[in-house]
Phi, psi and omega in degrees: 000302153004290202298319181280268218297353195264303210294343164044040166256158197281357171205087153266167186219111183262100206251147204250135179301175163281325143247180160309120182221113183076215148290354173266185197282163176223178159314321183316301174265007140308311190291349196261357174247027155063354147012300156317333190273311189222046168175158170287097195262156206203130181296132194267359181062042157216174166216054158268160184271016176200162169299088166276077203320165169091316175285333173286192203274168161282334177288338187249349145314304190289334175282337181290293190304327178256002180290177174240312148298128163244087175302124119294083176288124164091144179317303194275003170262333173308331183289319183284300160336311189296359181258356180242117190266076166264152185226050161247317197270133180239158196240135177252138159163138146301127229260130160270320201198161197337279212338285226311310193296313158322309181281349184231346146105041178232139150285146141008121176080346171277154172264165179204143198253071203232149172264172193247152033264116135305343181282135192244000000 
């Protein structure tokens, strides 16, 4: 929430799994951190631990296809992510393991902030 309120744009759009999934958010808990306040939140309608174009909902097809930046939080959408060479999608995330860190020329444990394409 921090990250959003510190970028202070006027039409973000935040999208939340579709069920409990891992660690990640849900509506539940967005609305309950107050989110809702300073973006539009929105469900991705699946409950993978990661991004699977093709698989969501329309409403979050239609905010993917028309953002003009796409923050991609986390290890498992960059592993799905990584096949799609859009350079609208930028990747936040700490490297959890080897493949990954190998495949995108990162160690293990570092974080790293990269627009895609990344992969080497």
């Amino acid at each position: 929430k921090l990250f959003i309120e510190t970028m202070n744009h006027p039409s973000l759009t935040y999208v939340v799994r579709g069920e409990p999934v891992l660690n990640d958010a849900t509506i539940a808990e967005a609305d309950y951190v107050g989110l809702h306040k300073v973006a539009r939140v929105i469900s991705n309608g699946y409950d993978a631990p990661s991004t699977i174009i093709g698989s969501f909902s329309d409403e979050f097809m239609e905010a993917f296809n028309e953002a003009d930046v796409i923050i991609s939080k986390g290890q498992g959408n960059l592993e799905v992510l990584l096949s799609v060479t859009d350079p609208r999608i930028f990747y936040l995330l700490m490297v959890k393991c080897d493949v990954i860190g190998k495949h995108i020329n990162v160690p293990k444990g570092n974080f790293i902030v990269a627009q895609n394409p990344i992969a080497h």
